[in-house]
C-alpha positions in Angstrom: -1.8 -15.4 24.6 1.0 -13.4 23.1 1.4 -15.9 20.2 -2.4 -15.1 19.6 -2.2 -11.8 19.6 0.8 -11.6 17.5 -0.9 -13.8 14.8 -3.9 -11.7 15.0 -1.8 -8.4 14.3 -0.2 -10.4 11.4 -3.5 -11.3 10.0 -4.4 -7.6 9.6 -1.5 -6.9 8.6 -1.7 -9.2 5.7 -4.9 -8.1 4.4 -3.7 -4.3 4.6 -0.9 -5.4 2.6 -2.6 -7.4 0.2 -5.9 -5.5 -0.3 -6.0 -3.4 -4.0 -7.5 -0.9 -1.9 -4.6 -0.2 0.3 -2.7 2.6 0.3 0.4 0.4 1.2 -0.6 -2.1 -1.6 1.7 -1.8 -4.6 -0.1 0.2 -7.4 0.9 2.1 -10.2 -1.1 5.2 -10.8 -0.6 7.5 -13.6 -2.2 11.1 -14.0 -1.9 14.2 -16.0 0.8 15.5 -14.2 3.2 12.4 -13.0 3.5 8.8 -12.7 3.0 7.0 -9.1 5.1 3.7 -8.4 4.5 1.9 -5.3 6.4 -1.1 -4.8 5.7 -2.4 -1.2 4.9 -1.5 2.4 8.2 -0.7 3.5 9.8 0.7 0.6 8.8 5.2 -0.4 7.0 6.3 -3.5 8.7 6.4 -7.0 7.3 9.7 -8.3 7.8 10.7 -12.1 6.6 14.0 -13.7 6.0 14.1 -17.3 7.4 17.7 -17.5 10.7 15.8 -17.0 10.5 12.9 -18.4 12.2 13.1 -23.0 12.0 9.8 -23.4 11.1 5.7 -22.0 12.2 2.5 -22.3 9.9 -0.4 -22.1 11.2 -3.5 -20.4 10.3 -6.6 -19.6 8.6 -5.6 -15.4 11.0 -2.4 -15.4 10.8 1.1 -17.1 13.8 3.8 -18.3 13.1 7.0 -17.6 15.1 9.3 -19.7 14.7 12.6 -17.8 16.0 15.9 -18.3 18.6 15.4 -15.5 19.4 12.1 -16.2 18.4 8.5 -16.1 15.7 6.7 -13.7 15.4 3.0 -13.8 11.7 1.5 -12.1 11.4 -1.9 -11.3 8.2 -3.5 -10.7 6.6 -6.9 -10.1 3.2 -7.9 -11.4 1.7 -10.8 -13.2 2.4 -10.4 -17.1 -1.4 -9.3 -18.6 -0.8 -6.2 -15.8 2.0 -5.5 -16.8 1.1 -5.2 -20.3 -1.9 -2.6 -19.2 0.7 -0.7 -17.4 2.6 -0.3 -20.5 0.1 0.2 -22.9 -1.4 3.3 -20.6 2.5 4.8 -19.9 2.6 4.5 -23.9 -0.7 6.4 -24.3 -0.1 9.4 -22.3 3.1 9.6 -23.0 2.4 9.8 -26.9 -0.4 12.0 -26.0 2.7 14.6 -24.6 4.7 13.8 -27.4 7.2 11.7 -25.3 9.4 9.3 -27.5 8.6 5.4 -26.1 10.4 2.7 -26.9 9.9 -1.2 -26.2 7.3 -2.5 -25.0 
């Protein structure tokens, strides 16, 4: 019975996990004011605002932040045709605020 229940909890766990939908699903959302990394269930929110942000580096499933107090290296995993949409809409805003990119 406990073996069943456990699986059952697992299960659910699972699809809140895996769903798009999720709020514990990694996503990356980017708005007007910041950029939103979220890289698993377990792990907190990378959060980048554009005020900060004088510069990026576009690597290969991993960004470099150059911010006014420094450096901020994201790493994400996705499959490659994502990853090029994540880039090309980082590139867009950011060119849009007149933010050097580079890479890519």
């Amino acid at each position: 019975m406990l073996l069943m229940l456990g699986g059952i909890f697992y299960f659910f766990m699972a699809l809140t996990i895996a769903s798009e939908r999720s709020r514990y699903s990694p996503k990356v959302r980017i708005t007007d004011d910041r950029i939103e990394f979220r890289r698993g269930f377990f792990q907190k929110n990378t959060i980048v605002h554009w005020v900060d942000i004088t510069g990026i580096t576009l690597l290969s499933f991993s960004f470099i932040f150059e911010l006014t107090e420094g450096q901020r290296n994201v790493k994400y995993h996705t499959s490659a045709s994502t990853s090029k949409e994540i880039k090309e809409a980082i590139r867009e805003m950011a060119e849009a605020k007149g933010i050097e990119v580079d890479g890519g």
